[in-house]
N, C-alpha and C positions, 0 to 999 in steps of 0.2 A: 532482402535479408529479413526475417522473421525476429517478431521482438519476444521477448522473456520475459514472463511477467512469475511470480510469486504469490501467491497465499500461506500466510504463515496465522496460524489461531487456533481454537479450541471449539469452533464451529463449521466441523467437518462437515457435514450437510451442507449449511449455508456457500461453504466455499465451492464443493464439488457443482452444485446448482450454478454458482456465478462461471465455475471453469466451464462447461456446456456452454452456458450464455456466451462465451467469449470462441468457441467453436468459430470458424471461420473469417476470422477478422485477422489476419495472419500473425497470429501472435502463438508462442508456446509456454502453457499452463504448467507450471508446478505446484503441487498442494500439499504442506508442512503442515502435518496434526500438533498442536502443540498442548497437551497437557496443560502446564504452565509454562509463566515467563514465555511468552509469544516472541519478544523482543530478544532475548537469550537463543532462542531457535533461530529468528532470524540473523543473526550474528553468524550463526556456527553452523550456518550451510553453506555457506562459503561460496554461494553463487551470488554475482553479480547483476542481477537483472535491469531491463529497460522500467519496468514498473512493479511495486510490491506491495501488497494490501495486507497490512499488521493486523490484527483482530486485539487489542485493548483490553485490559478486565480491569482497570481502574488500581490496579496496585502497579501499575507502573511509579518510577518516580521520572522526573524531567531529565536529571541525569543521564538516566537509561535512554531514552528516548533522546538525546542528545547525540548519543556514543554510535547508537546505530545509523543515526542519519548523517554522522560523520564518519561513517566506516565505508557509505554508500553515494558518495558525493554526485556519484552519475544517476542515481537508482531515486527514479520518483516516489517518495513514498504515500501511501493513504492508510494513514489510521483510521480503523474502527472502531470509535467509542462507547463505552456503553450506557451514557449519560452525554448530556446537551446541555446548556454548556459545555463544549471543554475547560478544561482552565485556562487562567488567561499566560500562564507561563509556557503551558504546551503548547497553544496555540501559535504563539509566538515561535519558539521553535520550529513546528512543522514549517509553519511558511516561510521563514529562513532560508530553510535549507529546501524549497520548491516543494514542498509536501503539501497533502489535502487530510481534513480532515470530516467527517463524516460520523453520522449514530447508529448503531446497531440498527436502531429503528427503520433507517432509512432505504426506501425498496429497491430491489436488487437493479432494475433498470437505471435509477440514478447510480450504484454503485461501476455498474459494469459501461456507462457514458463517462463518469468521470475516472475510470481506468486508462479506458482507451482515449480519453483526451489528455491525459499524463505522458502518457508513452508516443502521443502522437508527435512526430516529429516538428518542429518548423518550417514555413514554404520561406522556399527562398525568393527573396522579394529584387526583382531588377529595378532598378534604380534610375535609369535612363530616363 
């Protein structure tokens, strides 16, 4: 079964580049241009993906970033912040709720490693 992953953000480029990068790793790319409000997009597509990469523009509030990652309980998420630090309330939240979080800055190899180790499943460990 092939996993679903999501881009949702305002850096169509960037995103279309990381979907390529993610070409044959069996996974199936959707890329959500989001104007504004990334997090409102991702809400209102109503797909459920294995893993989903938000794109950030700093006027999120925690809230928001709450509401989605509890609308998504199964759906790894990875914010992309546009500043480092995140705060320390967001940050909290992402990893709550299994999420990563990550900088603009940050090169697409790191981004499209730590996708695919979101989505990647767990081995099942014998015990014997």
């Amino acid at each position: 079964m092939r996993d679903e992953v999501v881009f949702v953000g305002s850096a169509f480029d960037r995103m279309l580049a990381l979907s390529v990068a993610l070409q044959g790793k069996n996974c199936d790319v959707t890329v959500i241009r989001a104007r504004k409000n990334a997090l409102g997009e991702a809400m209102a597509c109503g797909l459920h993906p294995t893993a989903m990469l938000v794109t950030l523009d700093g006027t999120e509030t925690v809230t928001e970033v709450r509401e989605l990652m509890s609308a998504l309980p199964e759906t790894r998420i990875l914010c992309v912040t546009p500043a480092r630090p995140p705060s320390a309330a967001l940050a909290r939240i992402v990893r709550a709720h299994g999420g990563a979080i990550l900088s603009a800055d940050d090169a697409d190899v790191v981004v499209v490693a730590t996708l695919i180790a979101m989505s990647a499943k767990p081995a099942l460990v014998d015990a014997r």
